[in-house]
N, C-alpha and C positions, 0 to 999 in steps of 0.2 A: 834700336829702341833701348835705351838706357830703364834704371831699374823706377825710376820716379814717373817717365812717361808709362811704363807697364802699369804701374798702381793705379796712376789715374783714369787710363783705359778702362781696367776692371772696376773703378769706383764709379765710373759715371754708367756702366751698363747696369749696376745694382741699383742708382738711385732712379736711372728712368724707371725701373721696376717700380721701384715705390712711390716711387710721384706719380706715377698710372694707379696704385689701390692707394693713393691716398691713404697710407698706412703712417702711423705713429712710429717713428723710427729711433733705436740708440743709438746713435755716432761713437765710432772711437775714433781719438785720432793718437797717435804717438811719435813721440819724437824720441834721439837719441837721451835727452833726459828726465822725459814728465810724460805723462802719459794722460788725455783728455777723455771727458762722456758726457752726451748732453742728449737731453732727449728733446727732440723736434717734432713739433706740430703736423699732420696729417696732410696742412695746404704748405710747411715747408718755411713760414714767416716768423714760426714762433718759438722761443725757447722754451720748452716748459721745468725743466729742470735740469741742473748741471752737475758736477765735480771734475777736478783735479787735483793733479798735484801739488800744485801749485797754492793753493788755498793754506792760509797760516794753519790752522787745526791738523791739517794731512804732512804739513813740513816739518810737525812737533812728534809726531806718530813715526812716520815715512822720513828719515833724513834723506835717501835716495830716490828720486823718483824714475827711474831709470830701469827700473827690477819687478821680479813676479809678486813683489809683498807688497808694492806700492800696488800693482793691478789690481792685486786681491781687494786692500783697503776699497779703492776708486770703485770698485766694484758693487761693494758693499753701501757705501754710500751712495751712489748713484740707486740703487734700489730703494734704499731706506726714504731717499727725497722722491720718487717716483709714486712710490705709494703713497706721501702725505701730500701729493698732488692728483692723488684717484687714476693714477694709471697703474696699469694690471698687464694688459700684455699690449708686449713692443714687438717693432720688426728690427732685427738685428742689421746694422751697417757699419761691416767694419773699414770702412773704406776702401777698400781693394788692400788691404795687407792681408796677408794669409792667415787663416785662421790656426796659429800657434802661439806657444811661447807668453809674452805677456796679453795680448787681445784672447786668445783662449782665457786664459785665469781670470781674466774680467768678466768676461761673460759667463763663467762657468759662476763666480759669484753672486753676479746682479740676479742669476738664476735660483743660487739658493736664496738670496735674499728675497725673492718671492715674484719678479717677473717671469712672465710667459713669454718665450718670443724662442 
């Protein structure tokens, strides 16, 4: 089992979890240069709010999106539009990457920035 089939085993035993409570979940996703957050609807159809790196505002901020400062930022932001969409607490999914490094600093932000999860 190579290291991309290992992620995605661990990622799908975390979302049957959450697709069984029907919980509001954060998604990360990250690649070797930008780093992704969306927060998804409870039945799983819907987006309710996003960031990336990717977004012109975060490219003028962040030239690298590749790093723990981009996380931080995306982190930040992802809170900030969570709450001007009345959510409060998420369940965290990081999709089967291990909880370090840049997905740690994300979540540890969106956490200061005021979600519960």
């Amino acid at each position: 089992m190579n290291k991309k089939e290992s992620r995605l085993r661990r990622s799908r035993k975390t979302r049957a979890k959450l697709a069984e409570l029907k919980a509001v979940r954060l998604t990360v996703f990250r690649s070797n240069c930008h780093i992704y957050a969306q927060i998804i609807s409870g039945c799983g159809s819907k987006v309710l709010a996003s960031a990336s790196t990717l977004e012109k505002e975060m490219r003028v901020r962040v030239p690298n999106g590749g790093n723990k400062t981009a996380a931080l930022e995306v982190g930040k932001l992802i809170a900030e539009r969570a709450k001007a969409a009345g959510i409060e607490t998420v369940s965290f999914d990081r999709s089967g990457f291990l909880y370090h490094g840049r997905v740690k600093t994300l979540a540890e932000a969106a956490r200061e920035g005021g979600l519960k999860f």
